[in-house]
C-alpha positions as a Markdown table, in Angstrom:
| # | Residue | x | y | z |
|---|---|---|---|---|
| 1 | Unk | 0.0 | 0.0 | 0.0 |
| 2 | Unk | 1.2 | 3.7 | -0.9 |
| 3 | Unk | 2.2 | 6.5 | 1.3 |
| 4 | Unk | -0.5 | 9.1 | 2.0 |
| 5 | Unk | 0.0 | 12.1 | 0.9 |
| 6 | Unk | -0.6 | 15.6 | 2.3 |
| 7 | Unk | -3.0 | 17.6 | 0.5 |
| 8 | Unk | -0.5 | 20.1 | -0.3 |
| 9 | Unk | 1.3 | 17.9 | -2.6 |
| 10 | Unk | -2.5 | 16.7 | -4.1 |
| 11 | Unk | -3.3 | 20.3 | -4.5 |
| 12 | Unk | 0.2 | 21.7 | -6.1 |
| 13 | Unk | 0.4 | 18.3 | -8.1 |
| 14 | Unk | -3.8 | 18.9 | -9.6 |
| 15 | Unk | -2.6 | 22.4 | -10.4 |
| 16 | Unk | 0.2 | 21.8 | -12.3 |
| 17 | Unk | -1.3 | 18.8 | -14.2 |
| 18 | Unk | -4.6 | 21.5 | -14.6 |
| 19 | Unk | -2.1 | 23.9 | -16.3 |
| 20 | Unk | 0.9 | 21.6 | -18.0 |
| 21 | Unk | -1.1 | 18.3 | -18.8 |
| 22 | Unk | 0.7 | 17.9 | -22.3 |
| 23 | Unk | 3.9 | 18.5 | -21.0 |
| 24 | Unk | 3.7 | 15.5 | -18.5 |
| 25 | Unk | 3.8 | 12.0 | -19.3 |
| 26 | Unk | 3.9 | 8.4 | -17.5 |
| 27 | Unk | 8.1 | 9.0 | -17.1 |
| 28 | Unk | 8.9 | 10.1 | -13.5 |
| 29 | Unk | 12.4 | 11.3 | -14.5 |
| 30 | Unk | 10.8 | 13.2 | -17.0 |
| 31 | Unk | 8.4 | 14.4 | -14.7 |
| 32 | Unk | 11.1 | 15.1 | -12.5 |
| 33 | Unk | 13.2 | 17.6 | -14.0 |
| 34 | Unk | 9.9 | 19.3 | -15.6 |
| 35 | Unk | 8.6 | 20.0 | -11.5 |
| 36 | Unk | 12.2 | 21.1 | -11.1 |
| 37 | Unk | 11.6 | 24.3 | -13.2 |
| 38 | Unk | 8.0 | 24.8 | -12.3 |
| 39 | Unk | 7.9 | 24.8 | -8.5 |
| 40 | Unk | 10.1 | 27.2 | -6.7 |
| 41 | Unk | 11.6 | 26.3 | -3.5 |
| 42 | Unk | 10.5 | 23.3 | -1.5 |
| 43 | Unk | 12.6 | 20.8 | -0.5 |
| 44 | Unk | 13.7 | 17.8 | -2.9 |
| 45 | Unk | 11.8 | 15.4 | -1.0 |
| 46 | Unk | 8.5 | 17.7 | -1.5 |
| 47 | Unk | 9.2 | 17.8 | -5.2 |
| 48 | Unk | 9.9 | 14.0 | -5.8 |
| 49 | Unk | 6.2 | 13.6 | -3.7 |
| 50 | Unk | 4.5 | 15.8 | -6.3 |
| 51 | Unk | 6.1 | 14.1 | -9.2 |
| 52 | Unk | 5.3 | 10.9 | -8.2 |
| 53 | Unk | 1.3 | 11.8 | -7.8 |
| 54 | Unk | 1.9 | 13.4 | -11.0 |
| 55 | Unk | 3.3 | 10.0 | -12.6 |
| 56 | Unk | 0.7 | 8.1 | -10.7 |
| 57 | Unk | -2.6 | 10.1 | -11.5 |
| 58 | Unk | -1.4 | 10.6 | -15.3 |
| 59 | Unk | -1.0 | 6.4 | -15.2 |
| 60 | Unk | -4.2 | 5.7 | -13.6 |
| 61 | Unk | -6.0 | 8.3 | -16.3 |
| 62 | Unk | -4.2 | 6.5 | -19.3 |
| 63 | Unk | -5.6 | 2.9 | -18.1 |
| 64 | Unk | -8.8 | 4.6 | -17.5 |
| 65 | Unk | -9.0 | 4.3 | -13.9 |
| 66 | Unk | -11.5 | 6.8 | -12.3 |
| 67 | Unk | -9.7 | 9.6 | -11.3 |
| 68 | Unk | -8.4 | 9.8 | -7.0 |
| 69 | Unk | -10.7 | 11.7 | -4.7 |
| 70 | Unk | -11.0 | 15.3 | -4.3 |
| 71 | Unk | -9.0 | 17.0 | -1.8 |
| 72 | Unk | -10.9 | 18.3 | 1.3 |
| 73 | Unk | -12.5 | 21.7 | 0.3 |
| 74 | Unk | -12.0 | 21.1 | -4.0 |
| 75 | Unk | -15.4 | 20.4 | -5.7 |
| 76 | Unk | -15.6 | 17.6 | -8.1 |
| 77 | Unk | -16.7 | 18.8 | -11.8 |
């Protein structure tokens, strides 16, 4: 079973997908370097969390998984 994550990395990792989904794909490495230039400060640890709900969200949408559940206080569309 996975780690649970806080909601700050759900929230900053939904944003970024919200605004950059074509420049992510299933690649964490990839992913990696692209959070790099796009979140400033935070500690390498923080950034590694968001990329890998990044890399796990963007896999679960391409096998057509229904999507995680809304972080406390975000409406579902």
């Amino acid at each position: 079973m996975g780690n649970v994550k806080t909601e700050q990395i759900k929230r900053t990792a939904k944003e970024l997908i919200k605004r950059y989904h074509d420049r992510f794909n299933n690649n964490f490495e990839d992913n990696k370097h692209l959070v790099r230039s796009l979140v400033q400060g935070g500690t390498p640890k923080v950034k590694n969390q968001i990329t890998g709900y990044i890399t796990h969200t963007l896999a679960a949408e391409k096998k057509g998984l229904p999507a995680q559940a809304p972080v406390e206080g975000e409406e579902s569309v």
